[in-house]
Structure formats: C-alpha cells, structure tokens
N, CA, C and O atoms as a CHARMM CRD file, in Angstrom:
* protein
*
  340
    1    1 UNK  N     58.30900 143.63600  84.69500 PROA 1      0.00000
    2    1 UNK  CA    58.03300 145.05900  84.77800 PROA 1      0.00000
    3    1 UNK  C     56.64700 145.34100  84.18900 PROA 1      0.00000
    4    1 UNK  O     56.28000 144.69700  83.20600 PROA 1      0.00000
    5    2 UNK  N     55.69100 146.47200  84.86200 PROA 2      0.00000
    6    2 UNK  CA    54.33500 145.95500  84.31000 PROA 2      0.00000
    7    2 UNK  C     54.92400 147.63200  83.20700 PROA 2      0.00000
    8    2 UNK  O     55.72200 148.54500  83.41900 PROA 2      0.00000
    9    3 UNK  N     53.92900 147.25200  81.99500 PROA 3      0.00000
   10    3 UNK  CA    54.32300 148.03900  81.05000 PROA 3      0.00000
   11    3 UNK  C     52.58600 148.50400  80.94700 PROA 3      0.00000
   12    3 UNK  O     51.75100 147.89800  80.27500 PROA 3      0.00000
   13    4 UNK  N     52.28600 149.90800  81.92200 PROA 4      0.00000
   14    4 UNK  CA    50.81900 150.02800  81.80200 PROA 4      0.00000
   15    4 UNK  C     50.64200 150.74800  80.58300 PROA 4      0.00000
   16    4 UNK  O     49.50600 151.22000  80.55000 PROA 4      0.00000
   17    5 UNK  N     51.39400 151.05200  79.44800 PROA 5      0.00000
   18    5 UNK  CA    50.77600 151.81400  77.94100 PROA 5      0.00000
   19    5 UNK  C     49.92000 150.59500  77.56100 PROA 5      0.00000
   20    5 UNK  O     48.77100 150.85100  77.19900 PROA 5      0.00000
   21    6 UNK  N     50.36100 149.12300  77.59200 PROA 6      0.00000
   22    6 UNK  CA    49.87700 148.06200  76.80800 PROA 6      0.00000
   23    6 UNK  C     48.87800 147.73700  77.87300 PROA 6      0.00000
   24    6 UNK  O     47.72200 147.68200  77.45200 PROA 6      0.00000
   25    7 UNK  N     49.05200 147.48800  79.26100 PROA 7      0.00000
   26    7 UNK  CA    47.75600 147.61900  79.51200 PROA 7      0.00000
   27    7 UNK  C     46.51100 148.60100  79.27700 PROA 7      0.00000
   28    7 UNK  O     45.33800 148.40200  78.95900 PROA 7      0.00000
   29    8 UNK  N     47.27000 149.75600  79.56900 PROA 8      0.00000
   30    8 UNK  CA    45.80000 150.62000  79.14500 PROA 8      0.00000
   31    8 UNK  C     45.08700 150.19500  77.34000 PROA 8      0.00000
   32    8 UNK  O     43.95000 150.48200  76.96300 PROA 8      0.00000
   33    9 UNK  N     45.99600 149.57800  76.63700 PROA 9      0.00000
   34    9 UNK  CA    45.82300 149.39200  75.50300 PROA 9      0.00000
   35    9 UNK  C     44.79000 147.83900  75.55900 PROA 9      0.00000
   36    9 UNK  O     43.97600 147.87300  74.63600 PROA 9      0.00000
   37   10 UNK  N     44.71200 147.02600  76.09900 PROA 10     0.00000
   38   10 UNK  CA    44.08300 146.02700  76.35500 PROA 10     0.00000
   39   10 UNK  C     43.04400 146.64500  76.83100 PROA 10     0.00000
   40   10 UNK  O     42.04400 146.60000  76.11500 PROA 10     0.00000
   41   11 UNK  N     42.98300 147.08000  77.59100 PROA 11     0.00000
   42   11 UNK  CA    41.66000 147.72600  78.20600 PROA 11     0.00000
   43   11 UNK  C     40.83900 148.08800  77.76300 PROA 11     0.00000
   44   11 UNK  O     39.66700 147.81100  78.01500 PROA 11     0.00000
   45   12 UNK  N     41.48700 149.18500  76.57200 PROA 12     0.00000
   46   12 UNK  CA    40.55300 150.13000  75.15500 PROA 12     0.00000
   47   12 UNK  C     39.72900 148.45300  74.64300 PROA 12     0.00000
   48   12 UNK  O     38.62100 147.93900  74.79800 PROA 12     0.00000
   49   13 UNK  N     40.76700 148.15400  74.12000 PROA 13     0.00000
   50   13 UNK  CA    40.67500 146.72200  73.31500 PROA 13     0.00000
   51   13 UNK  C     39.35500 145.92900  73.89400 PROA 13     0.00000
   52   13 UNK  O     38.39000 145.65000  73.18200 PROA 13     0.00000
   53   14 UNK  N     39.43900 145.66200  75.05100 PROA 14     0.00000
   54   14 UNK  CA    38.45200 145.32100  75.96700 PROA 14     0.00000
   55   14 UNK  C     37.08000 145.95000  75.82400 PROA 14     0.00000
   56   14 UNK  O     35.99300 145.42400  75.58300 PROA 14     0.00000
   57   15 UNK  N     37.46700 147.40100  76.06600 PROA 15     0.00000
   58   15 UNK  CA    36.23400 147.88200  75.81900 PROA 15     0.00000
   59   15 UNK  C     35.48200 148.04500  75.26600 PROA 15     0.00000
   60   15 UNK  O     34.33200 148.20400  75.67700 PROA 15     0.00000
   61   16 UNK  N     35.90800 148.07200  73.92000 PROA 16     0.00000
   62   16 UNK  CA    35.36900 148.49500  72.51000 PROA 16     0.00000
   63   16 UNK  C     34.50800 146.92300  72.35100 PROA 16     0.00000
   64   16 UNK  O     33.29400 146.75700  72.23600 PROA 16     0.00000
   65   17 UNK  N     35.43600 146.04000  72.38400 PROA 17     0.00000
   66   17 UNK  CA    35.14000 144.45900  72.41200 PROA 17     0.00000
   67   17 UNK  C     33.52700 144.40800  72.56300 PROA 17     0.00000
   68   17 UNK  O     32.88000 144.10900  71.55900 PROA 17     0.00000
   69   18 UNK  N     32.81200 144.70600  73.84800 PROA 18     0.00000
   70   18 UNK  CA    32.07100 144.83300  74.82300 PROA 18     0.00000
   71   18 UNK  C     31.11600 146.01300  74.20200 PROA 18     0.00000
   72   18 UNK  O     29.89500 145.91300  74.08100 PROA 18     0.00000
   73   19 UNK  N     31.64000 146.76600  73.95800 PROA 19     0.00000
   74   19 UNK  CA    30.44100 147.65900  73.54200 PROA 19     0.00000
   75   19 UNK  C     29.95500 147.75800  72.17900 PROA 19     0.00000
   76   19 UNK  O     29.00300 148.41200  71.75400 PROA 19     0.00000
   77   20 UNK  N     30.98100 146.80200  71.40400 PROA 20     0.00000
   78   20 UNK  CA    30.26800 145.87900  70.64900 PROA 20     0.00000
   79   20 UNK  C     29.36900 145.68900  70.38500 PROA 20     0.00000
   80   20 UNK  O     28.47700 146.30300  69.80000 PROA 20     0.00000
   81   21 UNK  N     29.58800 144.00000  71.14800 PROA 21     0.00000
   82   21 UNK  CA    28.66600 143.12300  71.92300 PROA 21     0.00000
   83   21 UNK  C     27.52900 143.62800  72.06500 PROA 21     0.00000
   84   21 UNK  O     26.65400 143.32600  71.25400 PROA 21     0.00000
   85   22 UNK  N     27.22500 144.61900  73.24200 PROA 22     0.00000
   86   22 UNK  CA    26.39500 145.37300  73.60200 PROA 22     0.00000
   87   22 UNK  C     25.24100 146.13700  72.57500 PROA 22     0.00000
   88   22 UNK  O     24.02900 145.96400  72.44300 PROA 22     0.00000
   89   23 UNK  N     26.02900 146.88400  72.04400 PROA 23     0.00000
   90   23 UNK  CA    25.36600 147.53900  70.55700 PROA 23     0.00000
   91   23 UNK  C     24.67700 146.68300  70.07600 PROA 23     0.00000
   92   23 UNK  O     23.48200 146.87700  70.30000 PROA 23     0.00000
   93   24 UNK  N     25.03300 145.25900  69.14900 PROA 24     0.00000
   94   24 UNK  CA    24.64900 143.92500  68.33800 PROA 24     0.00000
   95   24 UNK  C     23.26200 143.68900  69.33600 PROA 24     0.00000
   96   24 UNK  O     22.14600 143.75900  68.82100 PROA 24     0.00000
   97   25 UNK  N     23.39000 143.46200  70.50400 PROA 25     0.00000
   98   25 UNK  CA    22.18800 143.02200  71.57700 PROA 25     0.00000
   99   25 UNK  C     21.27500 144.16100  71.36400 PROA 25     0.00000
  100   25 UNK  O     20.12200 143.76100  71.20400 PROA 25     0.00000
  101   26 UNK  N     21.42100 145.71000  71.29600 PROA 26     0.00000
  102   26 UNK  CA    20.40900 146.80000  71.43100 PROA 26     0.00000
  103   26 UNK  C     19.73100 146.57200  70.15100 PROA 26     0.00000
  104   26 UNK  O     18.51800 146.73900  70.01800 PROA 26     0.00000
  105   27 UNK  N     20.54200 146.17800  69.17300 PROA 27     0.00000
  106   27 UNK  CA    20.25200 146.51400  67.95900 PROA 27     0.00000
  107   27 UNK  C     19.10400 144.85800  67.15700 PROA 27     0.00000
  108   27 UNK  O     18.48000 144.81000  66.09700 PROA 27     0.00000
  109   28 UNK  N     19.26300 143.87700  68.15700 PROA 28     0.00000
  110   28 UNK  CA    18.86200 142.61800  68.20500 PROA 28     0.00000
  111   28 UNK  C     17.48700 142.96000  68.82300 PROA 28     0.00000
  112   28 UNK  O     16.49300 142.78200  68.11800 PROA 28     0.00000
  113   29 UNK  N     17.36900 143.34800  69.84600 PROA 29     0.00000
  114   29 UNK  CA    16.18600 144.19100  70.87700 PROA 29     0.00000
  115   29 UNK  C     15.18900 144.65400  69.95100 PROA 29     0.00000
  116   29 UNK  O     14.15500 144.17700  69.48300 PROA 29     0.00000
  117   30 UNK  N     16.03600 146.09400  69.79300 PROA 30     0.00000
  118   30 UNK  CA    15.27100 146.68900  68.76700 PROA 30     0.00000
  119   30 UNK  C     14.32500 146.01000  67.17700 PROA 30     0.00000
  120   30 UNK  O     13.20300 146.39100  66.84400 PROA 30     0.00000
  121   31 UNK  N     15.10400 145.04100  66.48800 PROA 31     0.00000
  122   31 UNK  CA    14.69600 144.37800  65.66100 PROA 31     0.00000
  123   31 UNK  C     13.32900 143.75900  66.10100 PROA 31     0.00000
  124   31 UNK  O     12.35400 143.98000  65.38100 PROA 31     0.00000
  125   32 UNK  N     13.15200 142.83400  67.47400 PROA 32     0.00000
  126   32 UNK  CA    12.78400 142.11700  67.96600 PROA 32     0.00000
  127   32 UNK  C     11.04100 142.97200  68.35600 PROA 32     0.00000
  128   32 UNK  O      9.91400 142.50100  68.20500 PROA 32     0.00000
  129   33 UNK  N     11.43000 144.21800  68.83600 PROA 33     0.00000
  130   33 UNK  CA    10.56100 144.95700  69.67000 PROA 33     0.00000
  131   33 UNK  C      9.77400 145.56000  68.53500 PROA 33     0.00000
  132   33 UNK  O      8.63000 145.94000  68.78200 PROA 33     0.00000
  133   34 UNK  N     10.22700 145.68000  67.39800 PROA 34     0.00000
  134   34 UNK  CA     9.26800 146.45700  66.30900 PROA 34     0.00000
  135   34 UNK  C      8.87600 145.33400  65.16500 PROA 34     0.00000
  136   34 UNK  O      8.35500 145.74400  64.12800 PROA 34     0.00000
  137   35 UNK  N      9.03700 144.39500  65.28100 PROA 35     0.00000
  138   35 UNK  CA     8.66300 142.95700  64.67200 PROA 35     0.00000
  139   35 UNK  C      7.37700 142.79300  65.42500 PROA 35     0.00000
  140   35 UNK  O      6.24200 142.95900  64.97900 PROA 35     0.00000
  141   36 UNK  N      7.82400 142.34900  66.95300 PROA 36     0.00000
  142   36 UNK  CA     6.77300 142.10500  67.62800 PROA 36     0.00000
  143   36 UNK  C      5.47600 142.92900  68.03900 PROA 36     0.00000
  144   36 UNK  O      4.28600 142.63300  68.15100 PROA 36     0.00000
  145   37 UNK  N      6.01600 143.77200  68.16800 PROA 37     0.00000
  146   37 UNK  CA     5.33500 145.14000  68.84400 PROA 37     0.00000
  147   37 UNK  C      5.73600 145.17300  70.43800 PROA 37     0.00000
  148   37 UNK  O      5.76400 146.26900  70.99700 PROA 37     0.00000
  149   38 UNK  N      6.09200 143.79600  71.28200 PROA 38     0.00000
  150   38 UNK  CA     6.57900 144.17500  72.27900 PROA 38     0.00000
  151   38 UNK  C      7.26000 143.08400  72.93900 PROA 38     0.00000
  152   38 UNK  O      6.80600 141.98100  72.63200 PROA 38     0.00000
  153   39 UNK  N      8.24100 143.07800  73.77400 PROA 39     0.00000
  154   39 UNK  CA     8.92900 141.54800  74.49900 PROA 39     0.00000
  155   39 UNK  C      8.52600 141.55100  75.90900 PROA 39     0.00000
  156   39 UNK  O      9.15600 140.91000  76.75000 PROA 39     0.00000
  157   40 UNK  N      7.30500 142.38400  76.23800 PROA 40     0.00000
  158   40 UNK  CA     6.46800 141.40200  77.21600 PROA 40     0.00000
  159   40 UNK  C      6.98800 142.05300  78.35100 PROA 40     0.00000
  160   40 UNK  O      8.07500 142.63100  78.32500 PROA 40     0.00000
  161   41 UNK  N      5.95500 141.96000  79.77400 PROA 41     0.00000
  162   41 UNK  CA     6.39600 143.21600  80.75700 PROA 41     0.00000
  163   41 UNK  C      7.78400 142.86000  81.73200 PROA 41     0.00000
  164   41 UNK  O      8.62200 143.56000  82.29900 PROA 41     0.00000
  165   42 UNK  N      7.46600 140.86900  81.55700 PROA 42     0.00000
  166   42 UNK  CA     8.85900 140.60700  82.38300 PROA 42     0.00000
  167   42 UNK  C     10.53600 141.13200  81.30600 PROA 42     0.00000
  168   42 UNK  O     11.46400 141.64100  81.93500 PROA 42     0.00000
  169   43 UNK  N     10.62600 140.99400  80.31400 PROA 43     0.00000
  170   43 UNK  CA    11.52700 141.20900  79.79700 PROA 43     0.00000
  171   43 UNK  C     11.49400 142.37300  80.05100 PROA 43     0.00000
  172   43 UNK  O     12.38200 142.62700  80.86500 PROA 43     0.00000
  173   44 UNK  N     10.61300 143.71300  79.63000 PROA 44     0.00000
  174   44 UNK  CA    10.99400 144.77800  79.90000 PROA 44     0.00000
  175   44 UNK  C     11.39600 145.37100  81.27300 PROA 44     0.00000
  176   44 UNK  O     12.25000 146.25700  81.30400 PROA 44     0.00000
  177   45 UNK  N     10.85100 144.94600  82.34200 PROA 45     0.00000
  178   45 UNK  CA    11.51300 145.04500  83.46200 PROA 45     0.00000
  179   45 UNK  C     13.00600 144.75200  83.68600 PROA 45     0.00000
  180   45 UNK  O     13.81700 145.37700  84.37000 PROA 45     0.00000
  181   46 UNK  N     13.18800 143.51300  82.85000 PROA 46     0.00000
  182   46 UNK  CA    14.55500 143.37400  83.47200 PROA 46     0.00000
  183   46 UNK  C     14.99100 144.32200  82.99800 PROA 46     0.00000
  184   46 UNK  O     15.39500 145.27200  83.66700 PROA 46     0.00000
  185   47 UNK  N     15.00800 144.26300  81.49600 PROA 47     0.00000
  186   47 UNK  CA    15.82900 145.41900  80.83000 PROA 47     0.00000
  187   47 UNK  C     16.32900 146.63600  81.42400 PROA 47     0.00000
  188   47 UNK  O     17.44300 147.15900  81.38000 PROA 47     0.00000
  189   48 UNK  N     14.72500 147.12800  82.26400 PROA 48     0.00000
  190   48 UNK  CA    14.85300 148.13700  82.81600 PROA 48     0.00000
  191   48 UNK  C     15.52200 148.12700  84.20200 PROA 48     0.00000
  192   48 UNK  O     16.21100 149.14000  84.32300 PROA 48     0.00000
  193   49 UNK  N     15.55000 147.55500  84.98800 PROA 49     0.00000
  194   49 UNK  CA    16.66300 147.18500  85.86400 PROA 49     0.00000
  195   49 UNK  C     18.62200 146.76700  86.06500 PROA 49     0.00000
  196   49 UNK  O     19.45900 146.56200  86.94400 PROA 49     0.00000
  197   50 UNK  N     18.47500 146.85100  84.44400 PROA 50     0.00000
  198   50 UNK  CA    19.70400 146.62100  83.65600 PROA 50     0.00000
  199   50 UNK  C     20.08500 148.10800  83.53300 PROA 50     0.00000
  200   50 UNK  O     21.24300 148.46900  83.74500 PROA 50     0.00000
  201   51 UNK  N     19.19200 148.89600  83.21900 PROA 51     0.00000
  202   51 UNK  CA    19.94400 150.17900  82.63400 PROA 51     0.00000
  203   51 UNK  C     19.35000 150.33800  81.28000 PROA 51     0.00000
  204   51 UNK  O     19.57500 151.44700  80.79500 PROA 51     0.00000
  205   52 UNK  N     18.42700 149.26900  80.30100 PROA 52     0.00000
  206   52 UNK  CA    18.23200 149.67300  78.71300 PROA 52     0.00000
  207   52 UNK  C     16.34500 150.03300  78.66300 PROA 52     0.00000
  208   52 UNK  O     15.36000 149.37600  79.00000 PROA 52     0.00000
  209   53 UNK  N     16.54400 151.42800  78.05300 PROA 53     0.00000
  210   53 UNK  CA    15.20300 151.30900  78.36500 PROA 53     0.00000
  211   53 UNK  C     14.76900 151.83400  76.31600 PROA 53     0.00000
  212   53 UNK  O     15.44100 152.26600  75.38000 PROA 53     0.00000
  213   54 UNK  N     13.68300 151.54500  76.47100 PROA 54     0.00000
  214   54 UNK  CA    12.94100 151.82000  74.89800 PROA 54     0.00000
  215   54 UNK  C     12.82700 153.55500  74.76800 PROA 54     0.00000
  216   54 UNK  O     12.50200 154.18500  75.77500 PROA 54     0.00000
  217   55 UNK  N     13.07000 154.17100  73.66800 PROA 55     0.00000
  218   55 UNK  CA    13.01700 155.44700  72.87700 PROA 55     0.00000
  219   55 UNK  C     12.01200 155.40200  72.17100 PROA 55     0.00000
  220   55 UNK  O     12.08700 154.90600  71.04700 PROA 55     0.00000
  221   56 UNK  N     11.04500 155.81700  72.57300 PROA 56     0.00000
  222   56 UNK  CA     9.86300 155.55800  71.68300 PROA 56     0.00000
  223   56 UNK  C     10.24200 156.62600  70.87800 PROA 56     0.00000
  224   56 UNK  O     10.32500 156.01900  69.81000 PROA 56     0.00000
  225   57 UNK  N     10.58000 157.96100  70.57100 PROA 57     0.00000
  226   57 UNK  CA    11.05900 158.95800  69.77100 PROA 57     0.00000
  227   57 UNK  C     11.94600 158.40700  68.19800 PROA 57     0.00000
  228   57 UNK  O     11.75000 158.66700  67.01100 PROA 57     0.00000
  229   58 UNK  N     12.98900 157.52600  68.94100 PROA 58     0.00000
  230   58 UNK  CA    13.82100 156.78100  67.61700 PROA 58     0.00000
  231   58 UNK  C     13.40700 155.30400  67.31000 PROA 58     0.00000
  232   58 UNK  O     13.76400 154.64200  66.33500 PROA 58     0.00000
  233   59 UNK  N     12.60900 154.92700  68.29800 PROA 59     0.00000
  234   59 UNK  CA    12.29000 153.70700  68.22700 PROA 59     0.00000
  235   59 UNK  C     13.32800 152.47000  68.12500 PROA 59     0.00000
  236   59 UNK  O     13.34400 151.58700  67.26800 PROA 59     0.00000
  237   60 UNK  N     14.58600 152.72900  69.73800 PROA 60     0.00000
  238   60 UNK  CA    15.38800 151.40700  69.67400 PROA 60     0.00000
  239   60 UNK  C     15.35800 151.80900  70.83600 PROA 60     0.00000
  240   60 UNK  O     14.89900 152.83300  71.34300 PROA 60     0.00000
  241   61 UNK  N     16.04300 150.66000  71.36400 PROA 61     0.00000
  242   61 UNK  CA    16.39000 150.64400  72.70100 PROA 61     0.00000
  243   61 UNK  C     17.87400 150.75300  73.01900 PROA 61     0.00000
  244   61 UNK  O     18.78500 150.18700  72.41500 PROA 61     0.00000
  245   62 UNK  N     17.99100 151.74500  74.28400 PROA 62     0.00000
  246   62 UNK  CA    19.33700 152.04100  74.55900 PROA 62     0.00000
  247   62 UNK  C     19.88500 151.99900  75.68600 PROA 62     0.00000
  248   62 UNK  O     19.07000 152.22700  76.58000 PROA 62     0.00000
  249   63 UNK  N     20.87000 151.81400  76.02700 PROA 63     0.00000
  250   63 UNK  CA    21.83000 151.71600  77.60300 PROA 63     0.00000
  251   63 UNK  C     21.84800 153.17600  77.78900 PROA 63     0.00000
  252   63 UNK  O     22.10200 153.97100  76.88400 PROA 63     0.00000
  253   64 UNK  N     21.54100 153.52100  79.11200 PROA 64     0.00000
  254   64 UNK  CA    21.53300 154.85000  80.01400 PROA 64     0.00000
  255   64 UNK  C     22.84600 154.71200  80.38400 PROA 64     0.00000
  256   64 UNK  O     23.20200 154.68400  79.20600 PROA 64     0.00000
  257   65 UNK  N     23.41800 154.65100  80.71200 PROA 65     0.00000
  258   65 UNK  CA    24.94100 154.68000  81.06100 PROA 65     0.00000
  259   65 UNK  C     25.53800 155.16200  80.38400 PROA 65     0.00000
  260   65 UNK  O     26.17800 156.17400  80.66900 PROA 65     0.00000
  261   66 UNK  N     25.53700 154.37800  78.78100 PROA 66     0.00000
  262   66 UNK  CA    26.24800 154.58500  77.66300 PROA 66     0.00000
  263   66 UNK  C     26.08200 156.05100  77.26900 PROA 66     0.00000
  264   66 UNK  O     26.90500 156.95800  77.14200 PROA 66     0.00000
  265   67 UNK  N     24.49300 155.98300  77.08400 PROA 67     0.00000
  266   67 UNK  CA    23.72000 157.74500  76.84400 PROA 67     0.00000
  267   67 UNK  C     24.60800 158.68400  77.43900 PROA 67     0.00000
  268   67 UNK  O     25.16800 159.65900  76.93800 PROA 67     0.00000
  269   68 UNK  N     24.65200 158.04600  79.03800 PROA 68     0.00000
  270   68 UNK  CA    25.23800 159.20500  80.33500 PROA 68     0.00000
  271   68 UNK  C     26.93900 159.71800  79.22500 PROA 68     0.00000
  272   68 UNK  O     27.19300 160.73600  78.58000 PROA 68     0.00000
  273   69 UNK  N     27.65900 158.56800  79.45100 PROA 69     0.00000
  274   69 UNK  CA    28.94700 158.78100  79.34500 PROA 69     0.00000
  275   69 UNK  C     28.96000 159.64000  78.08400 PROA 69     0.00000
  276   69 UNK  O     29.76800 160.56700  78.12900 PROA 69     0.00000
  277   70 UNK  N     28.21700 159.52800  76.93700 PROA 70     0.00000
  278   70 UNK  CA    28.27200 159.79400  75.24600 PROA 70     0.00000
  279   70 UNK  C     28.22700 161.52000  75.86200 PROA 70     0.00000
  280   70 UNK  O     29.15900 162.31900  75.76800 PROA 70     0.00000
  281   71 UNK  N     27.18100 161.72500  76.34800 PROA 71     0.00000
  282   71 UNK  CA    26.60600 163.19800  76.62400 PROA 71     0.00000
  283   71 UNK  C     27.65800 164.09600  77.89700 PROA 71     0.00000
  284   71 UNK  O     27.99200 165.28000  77.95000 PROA 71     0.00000
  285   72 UNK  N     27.90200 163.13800  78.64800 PROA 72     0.00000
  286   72 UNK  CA    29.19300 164.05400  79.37400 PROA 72     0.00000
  287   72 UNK  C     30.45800 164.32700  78.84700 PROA 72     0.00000
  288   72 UNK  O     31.03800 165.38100  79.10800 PROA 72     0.00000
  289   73 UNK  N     30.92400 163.47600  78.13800 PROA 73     0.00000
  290   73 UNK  CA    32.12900 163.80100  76.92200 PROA 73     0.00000
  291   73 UNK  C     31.75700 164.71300  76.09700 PROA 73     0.00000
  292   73 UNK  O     32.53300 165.66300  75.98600 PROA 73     0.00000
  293   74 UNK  N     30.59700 164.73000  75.33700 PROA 74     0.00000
  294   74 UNK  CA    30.58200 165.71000  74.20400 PROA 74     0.00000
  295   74 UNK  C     30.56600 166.83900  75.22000 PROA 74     0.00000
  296   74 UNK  O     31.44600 167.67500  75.01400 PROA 74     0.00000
  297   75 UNK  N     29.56500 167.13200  76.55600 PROA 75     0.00000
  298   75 UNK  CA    29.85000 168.21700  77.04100 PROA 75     0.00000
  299   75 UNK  C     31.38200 168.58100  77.54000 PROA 75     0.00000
  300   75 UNK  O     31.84200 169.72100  77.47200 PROA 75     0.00000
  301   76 UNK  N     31.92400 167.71900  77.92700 PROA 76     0.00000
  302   76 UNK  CA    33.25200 168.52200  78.71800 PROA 76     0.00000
  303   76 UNK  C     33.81800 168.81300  77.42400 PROA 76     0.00000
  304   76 UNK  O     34.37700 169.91000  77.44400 PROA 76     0.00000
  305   77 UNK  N     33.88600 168.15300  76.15300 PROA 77     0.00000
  306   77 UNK  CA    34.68500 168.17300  74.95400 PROA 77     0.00000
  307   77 UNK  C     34.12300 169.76500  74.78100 PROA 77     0.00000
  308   77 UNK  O     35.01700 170.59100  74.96600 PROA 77     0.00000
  309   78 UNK  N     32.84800 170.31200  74.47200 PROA 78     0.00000
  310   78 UNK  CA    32.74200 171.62900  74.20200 PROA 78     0.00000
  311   78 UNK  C     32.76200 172.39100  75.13400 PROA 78     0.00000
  312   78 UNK  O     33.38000 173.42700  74.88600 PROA 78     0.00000
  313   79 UNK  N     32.19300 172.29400  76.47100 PROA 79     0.00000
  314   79 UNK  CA    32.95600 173.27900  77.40500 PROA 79     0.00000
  315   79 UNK  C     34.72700 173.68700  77.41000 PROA 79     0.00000
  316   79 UNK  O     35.35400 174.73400  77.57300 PROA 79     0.00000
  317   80 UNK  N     34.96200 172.79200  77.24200 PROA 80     0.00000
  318   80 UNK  CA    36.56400 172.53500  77.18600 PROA 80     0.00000
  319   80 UNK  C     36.80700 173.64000  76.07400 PROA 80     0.00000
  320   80 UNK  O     36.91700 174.82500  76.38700 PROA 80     0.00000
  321   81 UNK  N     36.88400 173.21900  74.81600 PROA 81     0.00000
  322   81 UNK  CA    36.66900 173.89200  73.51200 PROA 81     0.00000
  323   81 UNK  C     36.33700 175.63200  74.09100 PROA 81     0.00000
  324   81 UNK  O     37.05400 176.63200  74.03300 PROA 81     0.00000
  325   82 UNK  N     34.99200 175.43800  74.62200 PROA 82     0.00000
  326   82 UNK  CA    34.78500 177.14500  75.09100 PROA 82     0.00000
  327   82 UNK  C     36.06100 177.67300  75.79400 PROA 82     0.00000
  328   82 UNK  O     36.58600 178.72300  75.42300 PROA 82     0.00000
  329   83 UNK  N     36.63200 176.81000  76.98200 PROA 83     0.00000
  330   83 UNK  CA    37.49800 177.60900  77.68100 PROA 83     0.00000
  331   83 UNK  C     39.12200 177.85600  77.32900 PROA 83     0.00000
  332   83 UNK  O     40.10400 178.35000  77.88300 PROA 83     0.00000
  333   84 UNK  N     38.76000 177.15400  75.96800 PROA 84     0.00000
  334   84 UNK  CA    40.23900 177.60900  75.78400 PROA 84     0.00000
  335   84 UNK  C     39.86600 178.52100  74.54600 PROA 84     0.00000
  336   84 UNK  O     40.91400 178.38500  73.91400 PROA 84     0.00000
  337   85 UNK  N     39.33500 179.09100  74.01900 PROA 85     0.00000
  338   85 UNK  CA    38.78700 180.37600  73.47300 PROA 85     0.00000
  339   85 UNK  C     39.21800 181.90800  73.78800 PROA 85     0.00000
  340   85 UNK  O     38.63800 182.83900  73.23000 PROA 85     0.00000
C-alpha cells in the first residue's frame, strides 16, 4: 500500500538534503570569488547558464530559482495574510 504522508516526507527530506548541498557550493563560490577577485569568464558562464549568478550588492552568489521560489512564497504568504483580513 503506498503510504504517500512518508513519501511526501522523503521528499521534504530530499529536499532540504539538496539545498543544502547547494547553499555549501554558493557559499564555497562566494569564498572563492572574493579571495580571488574572480573565477574567470568560462566558469562564470556556466554558472550563468546554470541559473547562479553574482550580487555584486551582497557580494555572493545566488540560484535564481531559489530567489524566484523564496520571493513567491513570502508573496502569496502576505497576500494571503491580506485576504484573510
């Protein structure tokens, strides 16, 4: 019998796992990019073809995706919030 609470629970598990991962690498980047002053136009391309691009404002580098998802939650979270007001 598939028991999807524990899957959806693996999944979280999964995810978090991964974005991790992910974070440790931005945060590896970042170390890397203000040590050096830069990792060079082929690396930055890929990066940028990946989705992670440099913040010169905070000075790290970050996943657009991640950005996307962070910023549409907090919005529906306070629109939401507004409409039940």
């Amino acid at each position: 019998m598939f028991d999807g609470d524990s899957h959806m629970k693996e999944e979280k598990k999964m995810l978090s796992g991964i974005m991790s991962l992910e974070k440790a690498a931005l945060e590896r980047l970042t170390e890397e990019r203000i040590t050096s002053g830069s990792l060079g136009q082929e690396v930055e391309e890929m990066l940028s073809a990946a989705g992670v691009y440099w913040d010169s404002l905070n000075e790290e580098y970050f996943d657009i995706q991640a950005f996307q998802k962070e910023t549409f939650e907090r919005l529906r979270m306070e629109y939401a919030s507004q409409s039940d007001a």
